[in-house]
N, C-alpha and C positions, 0 to 999 in steps of 0.2 A: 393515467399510468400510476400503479402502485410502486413508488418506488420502497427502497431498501436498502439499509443503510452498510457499507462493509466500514472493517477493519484491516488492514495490513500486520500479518500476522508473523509473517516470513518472508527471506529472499534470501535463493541459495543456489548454486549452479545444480542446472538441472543433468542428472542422471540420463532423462530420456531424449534430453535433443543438448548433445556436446557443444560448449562454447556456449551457451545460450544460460538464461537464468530462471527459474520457479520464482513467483510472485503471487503468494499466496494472501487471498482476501480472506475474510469470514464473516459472516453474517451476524451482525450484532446480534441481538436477540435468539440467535437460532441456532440450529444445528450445520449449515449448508456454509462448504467452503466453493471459492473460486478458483482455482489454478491461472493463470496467465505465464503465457512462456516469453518471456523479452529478450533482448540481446544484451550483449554488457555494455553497451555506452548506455542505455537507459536505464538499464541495472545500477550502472555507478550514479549516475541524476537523482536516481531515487534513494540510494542507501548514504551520501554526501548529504542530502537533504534532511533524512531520517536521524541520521547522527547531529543534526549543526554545523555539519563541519565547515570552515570559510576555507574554500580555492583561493589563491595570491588572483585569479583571475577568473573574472563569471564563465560560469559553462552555459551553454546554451540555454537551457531552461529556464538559467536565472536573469540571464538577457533580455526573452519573453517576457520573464514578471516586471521589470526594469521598464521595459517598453509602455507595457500595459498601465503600470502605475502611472508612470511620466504623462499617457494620455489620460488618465482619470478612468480606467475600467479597471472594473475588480471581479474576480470569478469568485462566487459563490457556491458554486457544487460543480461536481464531476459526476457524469453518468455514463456508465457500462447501457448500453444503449440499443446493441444488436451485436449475432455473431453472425456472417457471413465468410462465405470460402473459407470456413476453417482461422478467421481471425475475429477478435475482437473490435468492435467498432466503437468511440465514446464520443460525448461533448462535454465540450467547458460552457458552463452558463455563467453568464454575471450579466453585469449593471456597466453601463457608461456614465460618463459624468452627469449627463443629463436625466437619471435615473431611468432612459431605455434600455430595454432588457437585451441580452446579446447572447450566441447562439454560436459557438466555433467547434468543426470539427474535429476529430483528433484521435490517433491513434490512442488503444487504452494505457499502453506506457507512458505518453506523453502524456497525457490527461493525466494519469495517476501523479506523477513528476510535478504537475502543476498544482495538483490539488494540495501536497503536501507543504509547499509552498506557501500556498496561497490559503493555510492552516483552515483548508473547507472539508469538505465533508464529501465523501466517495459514494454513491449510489450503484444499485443495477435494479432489473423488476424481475418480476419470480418467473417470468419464462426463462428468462437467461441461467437463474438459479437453478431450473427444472431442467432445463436441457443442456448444461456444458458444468453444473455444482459438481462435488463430491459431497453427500448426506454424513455423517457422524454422527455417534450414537448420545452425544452431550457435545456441547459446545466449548471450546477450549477455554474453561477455569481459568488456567493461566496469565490468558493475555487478556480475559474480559475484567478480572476483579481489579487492575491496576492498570492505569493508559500511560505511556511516555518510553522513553530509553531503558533500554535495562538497564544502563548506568544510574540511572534515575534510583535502583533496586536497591535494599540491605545487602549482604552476605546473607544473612539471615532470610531474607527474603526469595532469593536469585536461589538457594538449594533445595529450598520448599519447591519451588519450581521447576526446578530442571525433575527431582521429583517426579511431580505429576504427570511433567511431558516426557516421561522417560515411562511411565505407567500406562500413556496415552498410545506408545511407541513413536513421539512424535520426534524425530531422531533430527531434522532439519532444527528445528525449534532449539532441541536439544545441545544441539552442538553453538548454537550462537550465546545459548547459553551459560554453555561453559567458557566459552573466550571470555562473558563478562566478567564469572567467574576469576578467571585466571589473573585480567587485569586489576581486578578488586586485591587480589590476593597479592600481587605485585606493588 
């Protein structure tokens, strides 16, 4: 299997299925984004994780990790795996203490939730790209020339960029970026 490395590029309530969230991957090297449509409790797992942010108490995800650590297994990568009935299917791969390799299935919300976690590295293979991507005519600048929090960003930096993704019409993007914007400015 060829895999292929994504990025997490965005997460925003989705327009086309209410109450639900856009989880948008992208292909490192390339021009091909992912869409994943999740709900909001794995929406917040994900964007709680993404930020640093510490709950007064674990959410579920981090329980998982908690558990996993306490027995000595550690996930290594996350794979976009297959689509079936219109969903995404993935695994978490890692190592057990005893450096056996381990195999758990998992929704690709949850997987994604753990990967970020468990600071590994998200995968899928070019069929999955070929049949459920969206193609773009260059690959998002933005989010590939710098990795971490927008907070992470200049002012000087964060305008350059909204910029681009505003040239891109990348208006999701767009808009998280001006909230960082705003609290830089605050």
């Amino acid at each position: 299997m060829n895999k292929i490395e994504l990025n997490i590029i965005a997460l925003a309530s989705s327009e086309s299925h209410p109450g639900n969230f856009s989880l948008i991957l992208e292909e490192q090297n390339g021009f091909r984004r992912l869409p994943i449509i999740i709900g909001p409790f794995e929406a917040q797992a994900i964007a709680v994780s993404l930020e640093k942010m510490q709950p007064k108490r674990p959410l579920t995800h981090d329980l998982f990790k908690n558990t996993l650590d306490a027995a000595g297994i550690s996930i290594t990568e996350v794979i976009i795996s297959d689509f079936k009935e219109e969903a995404f299917h993935a695994r978490l791969i890692g190592k057990k203490e005893d450096g056996s390799a381990l195999q758990i299935d998992a929704r690709s919300s949850d997987a994604i939730a753990m990967a970020i976690r468990f600071e590994c590295p998200i995968y899928t293979t070019d069929d999955i790209l070929q049949t459920t991507g969206v193609v773009l005519d260059s690959p998002s600048k933005a989010f590939t020339n710098k990795r971490g929090k927008l907070s992470d960003y200049s002012l000087e930096e964060l305008e350059r960029l909204l910029e681009q993704v505003l040239a891109k019409e990348d208006y999701e993007s767009a808009s998280r970026i001006r909230d960082a914007i705003d609290k830089k400015k605050n």
